[in-house]
N, C-alpha and C positions, 0 to 999 in steps of 0.2 A: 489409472487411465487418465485421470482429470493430471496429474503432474506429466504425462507425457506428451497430450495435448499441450498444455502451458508449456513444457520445452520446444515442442515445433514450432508454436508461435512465436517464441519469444528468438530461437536462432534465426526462421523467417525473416525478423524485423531487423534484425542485426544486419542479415543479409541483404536484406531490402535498402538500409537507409545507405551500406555500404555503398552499393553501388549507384546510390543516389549521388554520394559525395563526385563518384565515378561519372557520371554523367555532367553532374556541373562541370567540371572539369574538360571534359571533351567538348560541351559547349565552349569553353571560354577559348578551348584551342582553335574551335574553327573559326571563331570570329577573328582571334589573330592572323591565322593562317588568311583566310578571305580577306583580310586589308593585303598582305602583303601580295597575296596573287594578283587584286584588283592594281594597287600604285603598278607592280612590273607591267602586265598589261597594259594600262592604258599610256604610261612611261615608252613603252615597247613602241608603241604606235606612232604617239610624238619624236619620238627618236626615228624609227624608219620614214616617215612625211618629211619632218626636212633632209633629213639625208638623200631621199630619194628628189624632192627637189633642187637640192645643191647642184645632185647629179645631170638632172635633166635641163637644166639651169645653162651646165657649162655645153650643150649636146652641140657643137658646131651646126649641123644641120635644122635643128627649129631655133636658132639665131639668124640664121640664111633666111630662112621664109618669116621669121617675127620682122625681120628688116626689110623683105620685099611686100609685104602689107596683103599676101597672098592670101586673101579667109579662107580658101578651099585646103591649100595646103597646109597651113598652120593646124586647124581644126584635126585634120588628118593626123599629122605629127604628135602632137599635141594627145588623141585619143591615143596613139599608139603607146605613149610615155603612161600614160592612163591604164592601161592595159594591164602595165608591168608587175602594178604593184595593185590590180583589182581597186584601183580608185574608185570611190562613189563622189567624186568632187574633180574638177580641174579646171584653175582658174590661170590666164593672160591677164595680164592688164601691163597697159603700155606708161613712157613714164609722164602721159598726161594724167594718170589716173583712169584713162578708160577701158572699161574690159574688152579683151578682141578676140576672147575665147572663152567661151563658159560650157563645157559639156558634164552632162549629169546622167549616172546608170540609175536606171528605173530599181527602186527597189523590189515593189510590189504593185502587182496588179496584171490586168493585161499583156502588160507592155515591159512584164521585169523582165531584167536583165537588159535592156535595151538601152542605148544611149543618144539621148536627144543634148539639143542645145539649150541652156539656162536662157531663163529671163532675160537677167542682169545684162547678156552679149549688146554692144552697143551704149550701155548706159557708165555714168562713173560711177566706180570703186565706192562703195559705202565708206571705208576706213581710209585713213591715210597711210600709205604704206612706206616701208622704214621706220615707224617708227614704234613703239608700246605695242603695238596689236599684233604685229606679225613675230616680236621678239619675247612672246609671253605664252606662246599655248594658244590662239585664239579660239573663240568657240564663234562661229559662225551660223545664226539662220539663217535658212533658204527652204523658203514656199513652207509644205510641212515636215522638214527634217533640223535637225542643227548636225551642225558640220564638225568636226575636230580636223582642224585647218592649217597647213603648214605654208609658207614662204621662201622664193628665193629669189636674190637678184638675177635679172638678165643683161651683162654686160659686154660691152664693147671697147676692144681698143684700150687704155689704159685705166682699166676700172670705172670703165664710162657704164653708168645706168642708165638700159634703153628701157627696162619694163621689169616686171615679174612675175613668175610662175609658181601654182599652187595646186597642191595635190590637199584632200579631205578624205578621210572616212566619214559616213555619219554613223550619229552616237546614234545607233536603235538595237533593233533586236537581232544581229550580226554577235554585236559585243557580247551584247545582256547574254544569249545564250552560252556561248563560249564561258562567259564567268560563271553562269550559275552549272556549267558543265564540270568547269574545275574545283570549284567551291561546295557546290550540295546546295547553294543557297540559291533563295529566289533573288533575281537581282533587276534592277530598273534604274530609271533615269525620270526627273522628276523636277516641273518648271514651276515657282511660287511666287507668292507676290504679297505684301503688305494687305494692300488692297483687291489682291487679284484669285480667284479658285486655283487650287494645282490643278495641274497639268501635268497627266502620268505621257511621256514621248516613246518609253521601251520598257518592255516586262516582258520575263522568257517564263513569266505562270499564266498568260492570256490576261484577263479582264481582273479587278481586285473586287473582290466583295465589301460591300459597304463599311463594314467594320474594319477588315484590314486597309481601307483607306481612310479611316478615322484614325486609325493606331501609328500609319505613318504619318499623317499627316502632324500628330500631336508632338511625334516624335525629331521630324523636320523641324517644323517652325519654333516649337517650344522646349524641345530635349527632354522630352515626357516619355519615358522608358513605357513599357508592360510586361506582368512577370509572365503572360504570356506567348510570348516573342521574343526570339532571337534578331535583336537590330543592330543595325551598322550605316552610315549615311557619313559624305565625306562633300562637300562642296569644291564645285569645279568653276565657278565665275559666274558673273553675270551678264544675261542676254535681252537689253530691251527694257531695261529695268527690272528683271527678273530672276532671279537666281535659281541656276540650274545644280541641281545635288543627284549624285550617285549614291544606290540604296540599295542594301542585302535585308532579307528577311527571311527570319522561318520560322514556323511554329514548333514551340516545344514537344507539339504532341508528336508532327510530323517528323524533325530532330530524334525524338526516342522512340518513334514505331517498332522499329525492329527490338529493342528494348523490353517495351513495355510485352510485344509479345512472346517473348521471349518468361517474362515475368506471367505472364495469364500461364506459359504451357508450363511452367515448375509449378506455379499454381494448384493448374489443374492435377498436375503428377501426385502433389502433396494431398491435395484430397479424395487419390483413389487409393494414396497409401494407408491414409488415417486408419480407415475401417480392419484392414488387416492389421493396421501396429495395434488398435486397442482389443482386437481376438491375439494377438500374440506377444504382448508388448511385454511380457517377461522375460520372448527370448530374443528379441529386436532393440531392447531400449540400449542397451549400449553399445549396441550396434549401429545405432543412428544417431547416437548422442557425436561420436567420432568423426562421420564424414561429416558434418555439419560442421563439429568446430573448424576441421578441415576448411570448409568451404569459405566461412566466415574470416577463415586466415588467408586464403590466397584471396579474397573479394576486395580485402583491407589491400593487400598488396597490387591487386590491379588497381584500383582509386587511386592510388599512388602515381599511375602513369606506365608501372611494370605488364607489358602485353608481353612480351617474347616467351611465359613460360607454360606449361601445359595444366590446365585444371585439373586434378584426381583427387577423387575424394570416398577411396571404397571400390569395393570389389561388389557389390548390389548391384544388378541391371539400372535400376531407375539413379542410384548415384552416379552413374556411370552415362547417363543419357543426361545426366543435368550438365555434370562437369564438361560433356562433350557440346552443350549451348553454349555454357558460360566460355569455353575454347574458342567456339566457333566465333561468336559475339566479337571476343577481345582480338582475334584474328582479321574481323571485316573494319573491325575502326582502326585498327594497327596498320593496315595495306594501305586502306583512305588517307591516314594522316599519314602516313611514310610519302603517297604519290604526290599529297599538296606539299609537303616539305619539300621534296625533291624539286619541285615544281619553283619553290621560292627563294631555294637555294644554290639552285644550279640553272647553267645555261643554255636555252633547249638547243640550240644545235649544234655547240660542241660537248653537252655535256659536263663543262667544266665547271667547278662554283664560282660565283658571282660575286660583287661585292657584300649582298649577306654571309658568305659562306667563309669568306678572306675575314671581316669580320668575329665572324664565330669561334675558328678556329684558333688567328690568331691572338684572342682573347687573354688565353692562357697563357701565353708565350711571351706578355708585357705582364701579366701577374707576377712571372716567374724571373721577370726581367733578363730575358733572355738576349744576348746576343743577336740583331734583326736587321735584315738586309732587301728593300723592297726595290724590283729591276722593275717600270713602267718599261714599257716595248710597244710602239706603234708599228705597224706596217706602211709601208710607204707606197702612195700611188694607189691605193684598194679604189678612190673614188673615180680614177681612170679604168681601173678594170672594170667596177660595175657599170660602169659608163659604156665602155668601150666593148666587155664580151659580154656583159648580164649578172645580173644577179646571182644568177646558180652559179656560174664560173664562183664570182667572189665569195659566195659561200664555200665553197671546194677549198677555197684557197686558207679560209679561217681553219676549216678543220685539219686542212695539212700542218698548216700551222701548230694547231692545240696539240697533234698526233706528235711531231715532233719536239717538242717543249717537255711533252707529259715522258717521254723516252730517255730523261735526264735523269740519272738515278741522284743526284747530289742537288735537286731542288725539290724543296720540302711542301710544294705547294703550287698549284699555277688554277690559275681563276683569269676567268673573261668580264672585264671591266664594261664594254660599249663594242660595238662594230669592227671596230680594227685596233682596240686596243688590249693588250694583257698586262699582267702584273703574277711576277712570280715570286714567290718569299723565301728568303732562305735562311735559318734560323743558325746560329753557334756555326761563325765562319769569321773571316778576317777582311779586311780590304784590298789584300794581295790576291788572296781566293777566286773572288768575288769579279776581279779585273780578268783573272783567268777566265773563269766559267763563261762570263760577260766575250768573252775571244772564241769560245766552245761554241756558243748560242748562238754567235754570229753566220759562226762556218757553217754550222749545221742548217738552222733556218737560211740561209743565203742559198742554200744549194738548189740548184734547179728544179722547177716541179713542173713538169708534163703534166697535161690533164686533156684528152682526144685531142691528141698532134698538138696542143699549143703549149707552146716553151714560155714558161715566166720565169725572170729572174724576182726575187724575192730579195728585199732590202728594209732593213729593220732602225728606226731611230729609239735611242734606250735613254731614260731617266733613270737614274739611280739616287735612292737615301738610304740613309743607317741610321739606327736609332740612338737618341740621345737621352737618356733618361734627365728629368721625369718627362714624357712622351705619351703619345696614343694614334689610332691604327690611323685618324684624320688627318692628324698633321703629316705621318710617314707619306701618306699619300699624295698631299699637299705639297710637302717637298719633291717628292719622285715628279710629279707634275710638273713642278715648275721645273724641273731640271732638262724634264722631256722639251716644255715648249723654247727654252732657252738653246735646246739640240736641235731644235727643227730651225730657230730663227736664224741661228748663225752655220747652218748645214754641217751637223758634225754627227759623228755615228754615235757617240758614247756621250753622256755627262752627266758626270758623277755634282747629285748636289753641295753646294756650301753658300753662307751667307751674303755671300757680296752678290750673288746673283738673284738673289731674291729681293736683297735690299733696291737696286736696278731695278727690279718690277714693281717694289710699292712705290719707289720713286716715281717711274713711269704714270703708273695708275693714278697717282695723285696731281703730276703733272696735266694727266687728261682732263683731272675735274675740274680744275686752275683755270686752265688755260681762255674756255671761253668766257669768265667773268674778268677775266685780267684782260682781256680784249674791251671789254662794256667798262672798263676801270680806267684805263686809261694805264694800267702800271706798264706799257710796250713805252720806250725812247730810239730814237734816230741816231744815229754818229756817222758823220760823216768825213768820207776822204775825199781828197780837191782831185780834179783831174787837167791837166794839165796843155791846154793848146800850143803845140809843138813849135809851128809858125811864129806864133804871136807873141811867144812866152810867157802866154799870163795864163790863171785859172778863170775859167770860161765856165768849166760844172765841175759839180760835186757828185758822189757816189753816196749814197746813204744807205746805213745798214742797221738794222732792227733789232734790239735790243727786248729784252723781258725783264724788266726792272722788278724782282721777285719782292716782296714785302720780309719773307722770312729766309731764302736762298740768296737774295742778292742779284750779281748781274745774271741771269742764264743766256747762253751764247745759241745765237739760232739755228745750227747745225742740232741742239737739241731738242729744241717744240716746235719747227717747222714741218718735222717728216709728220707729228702729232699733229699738227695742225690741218695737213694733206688727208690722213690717216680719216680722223673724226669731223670732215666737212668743214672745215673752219677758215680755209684759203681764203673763199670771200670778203669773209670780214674781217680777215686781217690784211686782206693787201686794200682793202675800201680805205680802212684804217692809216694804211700805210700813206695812200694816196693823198686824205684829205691832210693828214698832219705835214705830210712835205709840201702841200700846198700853201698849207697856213706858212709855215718856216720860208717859202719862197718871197711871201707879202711881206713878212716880219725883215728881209736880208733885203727888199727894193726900199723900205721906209728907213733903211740905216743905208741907203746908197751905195748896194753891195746887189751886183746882179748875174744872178748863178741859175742856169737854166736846172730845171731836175727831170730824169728819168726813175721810173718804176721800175724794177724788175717784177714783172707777172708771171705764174705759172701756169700749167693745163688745165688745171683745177679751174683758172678762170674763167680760160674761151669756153670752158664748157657751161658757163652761165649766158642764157640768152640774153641777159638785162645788164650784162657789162658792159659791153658798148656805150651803151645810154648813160649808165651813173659815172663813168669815164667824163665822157662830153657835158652831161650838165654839170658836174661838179668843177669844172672848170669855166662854163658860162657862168653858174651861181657865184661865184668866187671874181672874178672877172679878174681871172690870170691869161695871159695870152696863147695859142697854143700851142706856139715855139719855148715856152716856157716847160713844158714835161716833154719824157721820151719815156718811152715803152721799149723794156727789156725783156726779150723771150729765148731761153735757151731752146736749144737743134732738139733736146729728148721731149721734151714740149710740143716744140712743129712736129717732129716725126712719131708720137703717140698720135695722132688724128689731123692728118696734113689737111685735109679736103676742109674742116669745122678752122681749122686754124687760118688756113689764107683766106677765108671766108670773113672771119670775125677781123683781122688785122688790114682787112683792106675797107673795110668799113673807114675803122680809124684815120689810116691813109687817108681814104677820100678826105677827110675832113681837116687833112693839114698836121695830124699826129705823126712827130719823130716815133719811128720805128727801129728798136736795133738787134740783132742775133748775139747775145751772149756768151760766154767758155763756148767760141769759137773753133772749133777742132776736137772738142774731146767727144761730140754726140756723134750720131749716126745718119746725120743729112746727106743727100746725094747733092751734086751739082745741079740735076735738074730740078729738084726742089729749092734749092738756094734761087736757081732763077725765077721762077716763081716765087717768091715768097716777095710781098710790098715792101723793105725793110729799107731803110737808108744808110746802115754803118754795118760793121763788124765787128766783134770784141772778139782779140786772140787772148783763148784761156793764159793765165799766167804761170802754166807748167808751161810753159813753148819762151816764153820771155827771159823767167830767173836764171835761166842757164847760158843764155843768148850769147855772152864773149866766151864762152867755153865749149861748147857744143856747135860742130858745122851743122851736124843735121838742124838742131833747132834753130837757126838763122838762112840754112834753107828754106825749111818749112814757112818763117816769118815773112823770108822775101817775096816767097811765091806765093802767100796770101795777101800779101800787100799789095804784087801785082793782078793778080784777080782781083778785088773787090776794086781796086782802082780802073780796071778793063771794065769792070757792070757798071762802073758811076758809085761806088760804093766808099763811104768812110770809112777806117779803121781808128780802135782805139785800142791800144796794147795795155797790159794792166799786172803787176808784178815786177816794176822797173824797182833795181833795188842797187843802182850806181850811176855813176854819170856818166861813162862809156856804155851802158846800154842805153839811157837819154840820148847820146851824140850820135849812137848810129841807124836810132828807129829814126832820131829827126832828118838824118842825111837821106834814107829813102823815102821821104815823102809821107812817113805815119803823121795821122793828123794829130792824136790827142795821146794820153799814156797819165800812167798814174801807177803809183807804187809806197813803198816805206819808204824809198831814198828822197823824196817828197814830202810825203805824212802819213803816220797810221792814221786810222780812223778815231776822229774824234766828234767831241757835241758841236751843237753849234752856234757857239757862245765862242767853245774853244778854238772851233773852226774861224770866226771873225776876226778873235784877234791874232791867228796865225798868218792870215791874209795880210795883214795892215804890217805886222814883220817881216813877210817874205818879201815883198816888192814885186808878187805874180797877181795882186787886186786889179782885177779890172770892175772898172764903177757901172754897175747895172748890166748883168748877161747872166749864168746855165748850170741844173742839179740834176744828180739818178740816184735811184735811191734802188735797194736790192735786197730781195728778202732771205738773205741768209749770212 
């Protein structure tokens, strides 16, 4: 009896520690699992907040009322875009910085669910916006909440910023629950401070008990674990000088309840068997020695991680009612961890897997070095449909999407990347293949899709890479990426990646970081061409053009870091740039008794600085150059991006005696009525209307009848692309005033340019420059 007893205990503890091993185990998986749930979620949220402001951003109609300064309608508007997406935040602000719309949903209290107007309405912007704060995740307080905060510009006219609009979730117990719903874990949000007490903001367990807010708290500030706790804490930024962290907890007891009682009722079982095994243990003992080992072999085998197979251990009622716990047990954490797998692998609303799951899968498939072919697929236009029919539409339209894609029996794989992007993989195929199926994909997703009476056409831009061993799932993707955005930039359906287009974009990229310390550097030069006074036969001005004198590329030509320049704000200070140096070079050419008047070419970029005006005119009082001495160059796509800010800012100038001139003359989109309006003094016909001028009637029509208009308003012309001395002889015979071309000079420095004056015999001694930024 005493040896039969010792074997029940002793397989007991077998069993026991088994499924001890079993339980660490399933802790260590939710805490993985619950990171990964938490990053999707709260990633999910950041992702839909700006998106959904880009959207509301572009709405034509709250730009109508953000510009008619309407507070009643805007607020309206503004709540309705709120609506869309259950905002607890929505924020205006204009581009003085001042908020002109701040409406907040009550979360709790009285008054939840109601939406009143914020504080802030009326006051500036706490942060600067465009810059760090709004391109990083911001975390926002306000009153008692913190916000998880999105941005987007509100623009006008040619990428003109009039203000910005923001939508928030607050981090409270919205989230908390949702996570500790998908997770099992207690979960919260949590404010510290060096000097300062936490601050628990959200907890989906109510109120913490002293101890378990000593246990996180040791575990926040100091990484002070407890073996009894399950912890996880992940830092999200700092607010106010405080740093706020996101936090999972749970107690091991609470984590193994179902467990442990599980373990009390075999327990119990085992001690109402004892009594009969030792009145009968001569005909039981080997009868219980069996299921036991039994039991002790599949315990082993479920600690392992194996749930899919069934407990049996004996034909006994009570072996029979264990094996059907120890079932039940391995069945209810088997369903759980499947639902948060599922949850962190796939995409909840098509279903499809995610970058985890692309990942996962094809993990193997670069072990095996398999043959690999990654198609990046954007939909084009989704942020006009959610714009335009709603969110639900654009949802309809992803899953149509995913439905069709998943319908391709010869793709190995298809996962939803973000919003409107896919990526499908297809493994052991060719690059002929690949260009087929790629023509397959098209037709198919192109095809029409109905959804209540409304017809979309559906149109796809695709990246494509192949793998190149030695390789990984990052870089395929990195390539497929840049192949995509190189498809959107130059509007093409397909492209397929290769190196020279990636090379192009670190170029680029590096060109971007360059550019404005090479501005504060000094490394930009001038070159200038003479322009040539028709009448008088001498060179009256000069045309200067802007150079990037690279330290390690050499010359870069402006047609390349200007659009960057436009791009990344930097127009100001380089046409500032441009201004003071041709100013200087003008002082430098009167003191060598060389007088060349100079003009600027400016762009839109700059009338839309209020303070250009001003550093224009004092920089030329400081300087004490005359102010027939500059002329101001503005191309027609310039005036016609923001005509009303343009005659506005240029008649300034005017008033003050500033040559004004209209640039590539003919190639923009100006009406007549606008040309009479505009204060300008000259005309420049573009030099596609010129180089052809003895060969082409049309373009010596065109030339004459602009020659005679700007001469019927009072207007000079200056012809530019003269490349013979039969197109000099017949712009001079009808009366063009000025002209410039290579059959005169290319662009040179102007050193080079002096002594070409002194051998041409067109020096005139003290007179006129333009200088052009491209």
């Amino acid at each position: 009896m005493i040896l039969l007893i010792a074997v029940q205990a002793i397989s007991f503890a077998i069993t026991f520690y088994a499924n001890k091993r079993l339980e660490q185990q399933q802790l260590g998986n939710q805490l993985s699992i619950a990171e990964l749930v938490f990053k999707s979620e709260y990633d999910n949220r950041n992702y839909y907040l700006s998106a959904f402001a880009e959207t509301a951003a572009k709405d034509f109609g709250l730009k109508e009322v953000f510009i008619d300064n309407d507070r009643r309608s805007f607020l309206v508007a503004l709540n309705n875009h709120r609506k869309r997406i259950n905002a607890d935040l929505a924020i205006a602000v204009d581009k003085q910085g001042k908020v002109i719309g701040e409406l907040l949903l009550t979360p709790a209290g009285v008054d939840q669910g109601k939406v009143k107007v914020g504080p802030e309405q009326g006051n500036l912007f706490r942060y600067p916006l465009g810059s760090e704060f709004d391109n990083n995740s911001p975390l926002y307080p306000l009153g008692e909440h913190v916000y998880q905060l999105k941005f987007a510009p509100i623009t006008s006219g040619a990428a003109n910023i009039i203000g910005w609009i923001g939508f928030g979730y607050i981090i409270g117990d919205e989230l908390t629950h949702s996570l500790s719903q998908q997770t099992g874990l207690n979960t919260g949000f949590m404010l510290s401070g060096d000097n300062q007490a936490q601050q628990i903001i959200s907890l989906s367990a109510g109120e913490l008990s002293t101890s378990d807010s000593q246990v996180l708290n040791d575990f926040i500030q100091q990484g002070v674990r407890s073996e009894e706790y399950q912890l996880w804490q992940a830092f999200l930024g700092e607010i106010k000088g405080r740093k706020l962290h996101a936090f999972m907890y749970l107690s091991r007891t609470d984590a193994l309840e179902s467990s442990q009682a599980q373990w009390l009722q075999q327990l119990m079982l085992i001690l109402l068997m004892l009594p009969l095994s030792l009145m009968v243990a001569y005909i039981i003992a080997r009868g219980v020695t069996k299921p036991i080992t039994q039991l002790i072999t599949q315990a082993r085998f479920i600690a392992k991680g194996n749930y899919h197979t069934k407990v049996e251990v004996g034909s006994s009622t009570e072996m029979q009612a264990l094996a059907q716990e120890f079932t039940e047990m391995q069945q209810a954490i088997l369903s759980r961890e499947n639902k948060i797998a599922f949850q962190a692998f796939h995409d909840p609303l098509t279903n499809l897997g995610n970058k985890n799951e692309l990942a996962r899968v094809t993990q193997a498939w670069f072990e095996q070095k398999m043959p690999l072919a990654l198609c990046q697929i954007n939909i084009r236009r989704m942020t006009e449909v959610n714009g335009t029919l709603g969110h639900e539409v654009g949802d309809k339209v992803i899953e149509e999407v995913s439905r069709r894609l998943t319908n391709f029996n010869n793709i190995d794989l298809v996962c939803r990347l973000n919003g409107d992007e896919f990526v499908v993989a297809i493994k052991q195929t060719e690059a002929k293949a690949i260009r087929s199926l790629i023509a397959q994909i098209q037709q198919e997703i192109e095809a029409e899709y109905c959804y209540q009476d409304i017809s979309l056409h559906l149109q796809l831009t695709i990246g494509v890479s192949f793998v190149h061993y030695p390789s990984d799932l990052e870089t395929l993707l990195r390539q497929a990426d840049t192949a995509l955005q190189h498809a959107k930039k130059h509007r093409l359906d397909v492209q397929i990646y290769h190196q020279q287009i990636d090379v192009n974009s670190v170029d680029r990229l590096q060109l971007i970081n360059e550019l404005k310390p090479a501005i504060a550097n000094d490394e930009l030069v001038l070159y200038y061409q003479p322009k040539l006074n028709l009448s008088l036969n001498k060179v009256t001005h000069v045309e200067a053009l802007v150079r990037w004198q690279h330290p390690d590329r050499g010359m870069i030509p402006p047609d390349t870091f200007i659009p960057i320049a436009e791009q990344m704000g930097q127009m100001n200070a380089l046409t500032r740039w441009v201004i003071n140096s041709a100013l200087t070079q003008y002082l430098d050419w009167q003191a060598q008794g060389v007088d060349l008047a100079i003009a600027v070419n400016i762009s839109a970029e700059n009338l839309k600085d209020p303070d250009f005006c001003d550093y224009v005119l004092t920089t030329i009082a400081n300087k004490k150059v005359p102010i027939e001495a500059l002329t101001l160059e503005i191309t027609e796509d310039a005036v016609v991006a923001d005509p009303e800010n343009a005659i506005k800012q240029l008649s300034v100038l005017k008033q003050h005696g500033l040559k004004l001139s209209i640039d590539d003359y003919g190639t923009g989109y100006s009406s007549l009525a606008q040309l009479k309006q505009l204060p300008v003094d000259e005309l420049k016909i573009d030099k596609s209307f010129v180089q052809n001028l003895m060969i082409n009637n049309d373009d010596q029509i065109i030339v004459a009848s602009t020659l005679q208009l700007a001469h019927n308003l009072g207007l000079g012309v200056v012809a530019e692309g003269i490349e013979n001395q039969a197109t000099l002889s017949w712009l001079t015979e009808r009366g063009c005033e000025m002209g410039q071309g290579f059959y005169l000079s290319k662009p040179i420095d102007a050193q080079a340019l002096t002594l070409w004056l002194a051998k041409s015999g067109y020096q005139r001694k003290r007179h006129n420059t333009v200088v052009e930024l491209n």
